[in-house]
C-alpha positions in Angstrom: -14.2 22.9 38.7 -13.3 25.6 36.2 -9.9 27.6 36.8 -9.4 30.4 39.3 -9.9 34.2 38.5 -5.8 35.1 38.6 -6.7 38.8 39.7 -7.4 38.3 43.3 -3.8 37.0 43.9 -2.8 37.5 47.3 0.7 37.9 49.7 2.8 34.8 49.2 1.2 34.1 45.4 3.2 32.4 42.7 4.2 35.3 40.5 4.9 35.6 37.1 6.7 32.8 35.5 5.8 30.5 38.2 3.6 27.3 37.1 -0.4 27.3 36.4 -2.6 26.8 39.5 -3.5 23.6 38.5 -7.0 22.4 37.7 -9.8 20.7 40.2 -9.3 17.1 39.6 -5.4 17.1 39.4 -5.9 19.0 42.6 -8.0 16.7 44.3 -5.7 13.4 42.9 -2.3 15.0 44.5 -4.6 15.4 47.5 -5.4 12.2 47.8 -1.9 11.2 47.4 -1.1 13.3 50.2 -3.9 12.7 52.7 -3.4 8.5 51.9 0.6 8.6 52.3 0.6 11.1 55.7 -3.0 10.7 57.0 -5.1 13.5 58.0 -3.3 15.6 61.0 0.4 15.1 59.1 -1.0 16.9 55.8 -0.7 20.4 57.0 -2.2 23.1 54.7 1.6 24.3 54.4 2.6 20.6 53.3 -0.7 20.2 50.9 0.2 23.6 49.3 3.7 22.7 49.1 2.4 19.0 47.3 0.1 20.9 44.8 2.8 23.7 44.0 0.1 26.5 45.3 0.5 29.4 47.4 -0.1 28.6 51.5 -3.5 30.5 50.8 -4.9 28.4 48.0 -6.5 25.5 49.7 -8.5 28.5 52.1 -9.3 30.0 48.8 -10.8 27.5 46.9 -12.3 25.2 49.5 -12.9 27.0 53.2 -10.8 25.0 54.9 -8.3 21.7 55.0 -11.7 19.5 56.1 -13.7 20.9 53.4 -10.7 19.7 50.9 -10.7 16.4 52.5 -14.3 16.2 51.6 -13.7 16.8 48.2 -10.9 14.6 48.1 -13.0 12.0 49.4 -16.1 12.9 46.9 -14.0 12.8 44.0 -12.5 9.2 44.6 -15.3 7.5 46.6 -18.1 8.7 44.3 -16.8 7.3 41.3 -15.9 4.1 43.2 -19.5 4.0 44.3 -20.7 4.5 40.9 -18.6 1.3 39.8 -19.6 -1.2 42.2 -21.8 -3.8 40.1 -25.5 -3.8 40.5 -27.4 -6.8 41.5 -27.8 -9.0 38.6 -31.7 -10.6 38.7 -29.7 -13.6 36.6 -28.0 -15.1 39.6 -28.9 -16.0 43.0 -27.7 -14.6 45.9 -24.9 -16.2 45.8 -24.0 -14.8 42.5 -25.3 -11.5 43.4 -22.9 -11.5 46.8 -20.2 -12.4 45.0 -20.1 -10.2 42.0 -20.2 -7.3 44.7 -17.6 -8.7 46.5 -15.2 -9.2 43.4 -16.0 -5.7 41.9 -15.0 -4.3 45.8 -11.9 -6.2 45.3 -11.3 -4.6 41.7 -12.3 -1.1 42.4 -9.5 -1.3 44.9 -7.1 -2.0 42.0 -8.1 1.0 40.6 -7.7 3.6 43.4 -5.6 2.2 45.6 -5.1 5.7 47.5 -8.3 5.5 48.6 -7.6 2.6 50.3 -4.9 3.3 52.2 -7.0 7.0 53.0 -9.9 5.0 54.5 -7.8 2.3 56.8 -5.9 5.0 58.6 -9.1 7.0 59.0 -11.2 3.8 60.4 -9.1 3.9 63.5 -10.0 7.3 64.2 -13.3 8.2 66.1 -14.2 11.5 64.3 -16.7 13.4 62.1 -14.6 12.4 59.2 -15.3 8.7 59.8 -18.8 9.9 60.3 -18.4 11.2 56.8 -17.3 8.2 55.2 -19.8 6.2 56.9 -22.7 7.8 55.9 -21.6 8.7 52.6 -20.0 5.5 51.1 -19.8 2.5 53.3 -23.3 2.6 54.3 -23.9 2.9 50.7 -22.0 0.2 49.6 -23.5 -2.3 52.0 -27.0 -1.2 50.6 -25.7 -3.1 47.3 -25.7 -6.3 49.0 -27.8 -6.4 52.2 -30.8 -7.9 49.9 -28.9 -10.8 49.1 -27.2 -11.2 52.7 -30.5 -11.2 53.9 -32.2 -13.6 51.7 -29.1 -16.1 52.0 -29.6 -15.7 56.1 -33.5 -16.3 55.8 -33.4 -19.3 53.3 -31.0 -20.9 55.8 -28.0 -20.9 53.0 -25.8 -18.7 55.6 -25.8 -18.0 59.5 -26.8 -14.3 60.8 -23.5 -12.6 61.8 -23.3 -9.4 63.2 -22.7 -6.5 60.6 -18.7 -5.7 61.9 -17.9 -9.0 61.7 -19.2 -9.3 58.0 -18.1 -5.9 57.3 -14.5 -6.8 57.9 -14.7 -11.0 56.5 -15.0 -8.2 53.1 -12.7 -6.0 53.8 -9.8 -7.8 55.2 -8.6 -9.4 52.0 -8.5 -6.1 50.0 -5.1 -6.1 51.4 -4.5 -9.4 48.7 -5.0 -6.2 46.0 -3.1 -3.4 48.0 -0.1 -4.4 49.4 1.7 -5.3 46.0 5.3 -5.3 47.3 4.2 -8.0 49.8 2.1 -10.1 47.9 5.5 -9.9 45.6 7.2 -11.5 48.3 4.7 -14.2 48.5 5.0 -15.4 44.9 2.8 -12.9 43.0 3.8 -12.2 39.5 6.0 -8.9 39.3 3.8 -6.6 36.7 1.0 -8.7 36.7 -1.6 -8.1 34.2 -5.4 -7.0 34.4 -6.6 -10.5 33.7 -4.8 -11.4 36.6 -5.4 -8.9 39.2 -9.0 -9.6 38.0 -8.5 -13.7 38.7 -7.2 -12.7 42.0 -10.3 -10.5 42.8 -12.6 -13.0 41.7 -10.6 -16.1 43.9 -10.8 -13.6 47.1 -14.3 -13.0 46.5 -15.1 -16.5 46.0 -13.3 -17.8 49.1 -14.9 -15.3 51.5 -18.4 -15.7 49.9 -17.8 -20.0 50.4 -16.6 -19.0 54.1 -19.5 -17.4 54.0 -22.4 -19.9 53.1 -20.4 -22.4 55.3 -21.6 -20.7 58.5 -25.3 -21.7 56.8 -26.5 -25.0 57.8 -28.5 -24.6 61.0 -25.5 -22.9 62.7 -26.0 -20.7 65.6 -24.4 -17.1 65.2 -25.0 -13.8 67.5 -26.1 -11.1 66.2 -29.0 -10.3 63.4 -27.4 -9.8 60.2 -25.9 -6.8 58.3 -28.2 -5.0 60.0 -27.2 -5.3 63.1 -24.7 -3.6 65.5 -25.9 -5.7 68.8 -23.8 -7.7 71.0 -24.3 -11.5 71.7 -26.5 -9.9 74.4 -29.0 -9.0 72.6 -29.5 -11.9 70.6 -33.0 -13.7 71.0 -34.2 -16.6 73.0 -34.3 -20.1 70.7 -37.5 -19.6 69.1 -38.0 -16.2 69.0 -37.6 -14.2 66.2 -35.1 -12.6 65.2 -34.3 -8.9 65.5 -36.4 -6.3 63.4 -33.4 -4.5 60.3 -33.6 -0.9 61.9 -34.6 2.0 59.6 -31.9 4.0 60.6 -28.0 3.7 60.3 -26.2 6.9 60.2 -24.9 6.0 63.7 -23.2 9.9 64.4 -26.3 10.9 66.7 -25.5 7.9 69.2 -22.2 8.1 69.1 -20.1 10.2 72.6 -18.0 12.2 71.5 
């Protein structure tokens, strides 16, 4: 985003002397900051203004509105995340291939922990903002590795579970690379290098990925895989087969409002 014209400066504008609007990205970081530390309906426009040393006006100005910053907030952090996460590598088996996504989830927490903290307040909101995310990144992101889930489910190697379930046997230990001042408590090295925040990625990944496989085996689950958002209800009768992957997941059209 290039800088703002300073002639259209309106009532309530830094004047003279006051410091530079500051540029798009350093913008959107102390956003995040704000938006991952008071959630959503805290971070007023007055507060965010007040954060990024702007005028009351300038979050109307340069984006609409306070959803329309959240957005790019979220687009700023979440798309370079996405464009991090490892790519299935036709060297390893699925195995390999679920478990370097896994590890490079783990990592890419590390790395923007704000958007962490962002996303777990906003998954226990039903809104168009979850919708957003949704549709946008996590959706995405299970794309990466639903080939390999559902090879690993068909070859036996690991029992169909229903996609929430899996979802959150991934997610849940991404607390092991947030919460620093706990895992501090619990032994945890105080400044603890890449190398090993990196072994601690790859030992989470590893242990959910063997937790994993050991549901494999002949083992009985509901549900129909990442793909699926049924209950044990809907699970088929022994010998049948098992529920078609449905084409669409964006979810927001079935969802009452």
């Amino acid at each position: 985003m290039g800088a703002r014209a300073e002639s259209a400066r309106g009532p309530g504008r830094p004047g003279a002397g006051t410091p530079a609007v500051p540029e798009g990205e350093s913008v959107l970081l102390r956003g995040l900051e704000a938006f991952a530390e008071l959630g959503y309906d805290r971070a007023s426009a007055r507060e965010l203004a007040r954060r990024l040393g702007v005028s009351h006006n300038f979050i109307n100005d340069r984006y609409g509105s306070k959803a329309a910053f959240w957005r790019a907030v979220v687009d700023c952090a979440l798309g370079a995340q996405l464009a991090r996460m490892p790519r299935p590598d036709p060297a390893a088996d699925e195995a390999g291939q679920l478990r370097q996504f896994i590890t490079g989830f783990y990592w890419n927490a590390v790395d923007t922990p704000l958007i962490g903290r962002l996303m777990v307040d906003e998954f226990t909101r039903d809104t168009e903002r979850l919708d957003y995310l949704f549709e946008r990144y996590i959706d995405p992101m299970l794309e990466l590795m639903r080939p390999a889930v559902e090879r690993l489910v068909t070859s036996g190697r690991m029992a169909p579970v229903p996609a929430d379930v899996l979802f959150f046997a991934i997610m849940g230990p991404v607390c092991g690379m947030l919460e620093v001042p706990l895992a501090l408590r619990l032994g945890r090295p105080e400044n603890a290098s890449p190398q090993q925040l990196a072994a601690t990625a790859e030992l989470l990944a590893e242990l959910v990925v063997n937790g994993l496989l050991a549901t494999g085996g002949g083992v009985s689950r509901s549900g129909g895989g990442l793909n699926s958002r049924a209950s044990s209800a809907g699970a088929p009768p022994p010998g049948a087969a098992g529920p078609e992957p449905p084409g669409d997941r964006g979810g927001s059209a079935a969802r009452s409002r």
